[in-house]
C-alpha positions in Angstrom: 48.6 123.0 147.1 44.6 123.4 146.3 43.5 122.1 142.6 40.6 123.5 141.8 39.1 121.5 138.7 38.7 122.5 135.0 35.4 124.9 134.0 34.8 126.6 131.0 33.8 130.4 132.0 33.6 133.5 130.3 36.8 135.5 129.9 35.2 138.5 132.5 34.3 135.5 134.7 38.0 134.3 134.4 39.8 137.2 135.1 37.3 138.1 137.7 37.7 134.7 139.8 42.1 134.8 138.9 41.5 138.6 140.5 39.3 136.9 143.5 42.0 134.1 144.2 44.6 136.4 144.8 42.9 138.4 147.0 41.9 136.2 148.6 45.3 135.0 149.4 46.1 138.3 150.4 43.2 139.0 152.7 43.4 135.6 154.7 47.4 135.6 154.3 47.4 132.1 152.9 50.9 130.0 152.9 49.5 127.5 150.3 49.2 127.9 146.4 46.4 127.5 144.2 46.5 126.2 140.6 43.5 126.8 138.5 42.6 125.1 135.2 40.0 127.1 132.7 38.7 127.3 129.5 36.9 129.4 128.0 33.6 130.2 126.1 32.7 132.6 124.4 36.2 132.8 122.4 37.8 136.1 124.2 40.9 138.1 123.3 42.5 139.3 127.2 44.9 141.9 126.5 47.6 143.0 128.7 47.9 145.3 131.5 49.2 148.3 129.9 48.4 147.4 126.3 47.3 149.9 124.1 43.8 148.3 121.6 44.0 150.2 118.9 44.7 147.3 116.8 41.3 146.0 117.9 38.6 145.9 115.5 35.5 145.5 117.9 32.6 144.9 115.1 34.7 141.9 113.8 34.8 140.7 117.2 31.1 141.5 117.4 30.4 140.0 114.3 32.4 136.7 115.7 31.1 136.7 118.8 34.6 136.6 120.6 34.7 138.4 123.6 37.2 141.2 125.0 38.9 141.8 128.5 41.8 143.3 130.1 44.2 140.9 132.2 45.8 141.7 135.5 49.0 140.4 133.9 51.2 142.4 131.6 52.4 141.1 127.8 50.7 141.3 124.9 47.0 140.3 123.6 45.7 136.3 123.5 42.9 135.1 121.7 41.5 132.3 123.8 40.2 130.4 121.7 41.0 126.3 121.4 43.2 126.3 124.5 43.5 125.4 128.2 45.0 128.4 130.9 46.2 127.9 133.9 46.8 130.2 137.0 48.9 129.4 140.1 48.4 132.0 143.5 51.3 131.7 145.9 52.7 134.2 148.4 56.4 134.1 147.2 57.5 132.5 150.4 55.9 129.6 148.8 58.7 129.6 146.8 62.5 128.7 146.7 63.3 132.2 145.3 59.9 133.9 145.1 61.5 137.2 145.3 63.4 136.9 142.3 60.9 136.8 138.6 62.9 135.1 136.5 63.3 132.0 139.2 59.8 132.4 140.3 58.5 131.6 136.6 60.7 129.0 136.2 59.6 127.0 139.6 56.3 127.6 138.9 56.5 126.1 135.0 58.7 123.4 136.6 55.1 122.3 137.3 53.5 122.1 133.7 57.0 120.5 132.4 56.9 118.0 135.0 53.6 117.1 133.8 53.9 117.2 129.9 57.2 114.6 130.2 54.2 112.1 131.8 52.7 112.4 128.2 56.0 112.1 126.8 56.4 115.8 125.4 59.5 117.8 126.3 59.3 121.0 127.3 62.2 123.6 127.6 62.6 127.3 128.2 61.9 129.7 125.4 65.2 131.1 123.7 66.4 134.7 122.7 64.4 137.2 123.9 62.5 138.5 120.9 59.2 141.2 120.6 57.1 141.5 117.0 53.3 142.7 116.7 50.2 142.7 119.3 49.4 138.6 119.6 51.4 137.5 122.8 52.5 133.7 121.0 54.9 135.6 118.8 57.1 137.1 121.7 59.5 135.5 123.3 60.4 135.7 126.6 62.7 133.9 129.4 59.1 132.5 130.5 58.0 130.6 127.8 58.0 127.1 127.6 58.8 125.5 123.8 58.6 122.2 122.1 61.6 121.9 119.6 62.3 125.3 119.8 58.4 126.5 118.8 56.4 128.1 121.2 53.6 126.3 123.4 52.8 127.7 126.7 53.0 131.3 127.4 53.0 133.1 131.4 52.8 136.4 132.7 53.0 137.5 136.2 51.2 140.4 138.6 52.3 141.0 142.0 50.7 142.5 145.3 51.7 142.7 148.6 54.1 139.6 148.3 51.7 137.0 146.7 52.0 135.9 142.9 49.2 135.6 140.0 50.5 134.1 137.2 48.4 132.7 134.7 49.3 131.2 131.5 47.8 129.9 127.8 48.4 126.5 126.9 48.1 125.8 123.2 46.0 123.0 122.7 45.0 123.8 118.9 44.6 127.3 117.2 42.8 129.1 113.7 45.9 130.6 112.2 43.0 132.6 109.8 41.4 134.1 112.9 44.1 135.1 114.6 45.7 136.7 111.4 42.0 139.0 110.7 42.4 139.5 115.1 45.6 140.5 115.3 46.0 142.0 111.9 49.3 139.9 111.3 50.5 137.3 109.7 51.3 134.3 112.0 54.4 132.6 111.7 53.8 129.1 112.5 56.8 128.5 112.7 57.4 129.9 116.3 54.6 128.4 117.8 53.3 124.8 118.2 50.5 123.5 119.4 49.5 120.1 121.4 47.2 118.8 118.3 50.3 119.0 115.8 52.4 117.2 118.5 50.1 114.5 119.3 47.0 114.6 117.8 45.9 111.5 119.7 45.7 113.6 122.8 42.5 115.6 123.9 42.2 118.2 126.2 40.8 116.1 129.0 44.1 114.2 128.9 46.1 116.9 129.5 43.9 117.9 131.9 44.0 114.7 134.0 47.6 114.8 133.5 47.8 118.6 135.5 45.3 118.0 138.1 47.7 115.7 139.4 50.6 117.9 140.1 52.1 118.3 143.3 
């Protein structure tokens, strides 16, 4: 598997090199994977696929200087903010059972919870199934990854011609204000967790020193 190293882009420049990787896979008809670690600057919300933006108020993120993209991925809108993303490019025959989604995310996450038990957090699959308002933390889907129940990690998936892009936000800190005057909803706290209220003695270059090590 290729690492290649934390940067801090901006969210067209992240989407535009996650978009480049997979094609790229594609085009040379790679058998390896590629995991990616990124962060981002200028803040940007990515929103999903198909997503409709009405709910997006483009002076305020003017006025805030946050930035706006559209992902390759599907779900629903993320403010990258105070966060590390990942993204892993495989063809699916990289995988035990590639062809199947709901496998496929788990094997891939098998990765990030492999190497959040080295810092002694316990990760699990999200529960029930559940959709409510535009910001993407507040779903719940077979593909998250929770601490205690609360949402930290979330992953979407794009396919093409039998290689997999899937990219996910790891929730190192977050503004619950901003996100409420983004998303124009309130943010229940309660679903979601980040790394700073689990272990605020850990920094981001922990955790990245901690995933560039996967295998």
């Amino acid at each position: 598997m290729k690492f290649i190293p934390y940067e801090i882009k901006t969210g067209v420049e992240n989407m535009q090199i996650d978009c480049d990787l997979l094609e790229n896979a594609i085009a040379k008809q790679s058998s390896d994977a590629v995991f990616r670690l990124y962060g981002w600057s200028p803040a940007c919300v990515s929103l999903g696929r198909n997503q409709k933006n009405d709910f997006i108020d483009e002076n305020f993120l003017k006025e805030n200087n946050i930035d706006i993209v559209r992902r390759l991925t599907g779900g629903r809108a993320l403010l990258h903010h105070v966060e590390i993303t990942y993204s892993f490019v495989c063809p699916v025959s990289y995988l035990k059972n590639g062809e199947n989604v709901v496998s496929s995310y788990k094997e891939i996450s098998q990765i990030l919870i492999d190497a959040f038990k080295k810092l002694d957090i316990e990760l699990d699959f999200g529960g029930k199934p559940k959709a409510h308002g535009n910001f993407c933390m507040l779903v719940s889907t077979g593909a998250d990854l929770c601490y205690q129940g609360r949402k930290l990690i979330g992953s979407a998936q794009f396919r093409r011609e039998g290689y997999i892009l899937q990219h996910g936000s790891i929730l190192y800190d977050y503004d619950r204000e901003l996100l409420e005057k983004v998303f124009k909803e309130k943010v229940d706290t309660s679903s979601i967790i980040s790394i700073k209220e689990i272990n605020p003695a850990l920094k981001k270059e922990n955790i990245v020193e901690v995933l560039r090590n996967v295998n």
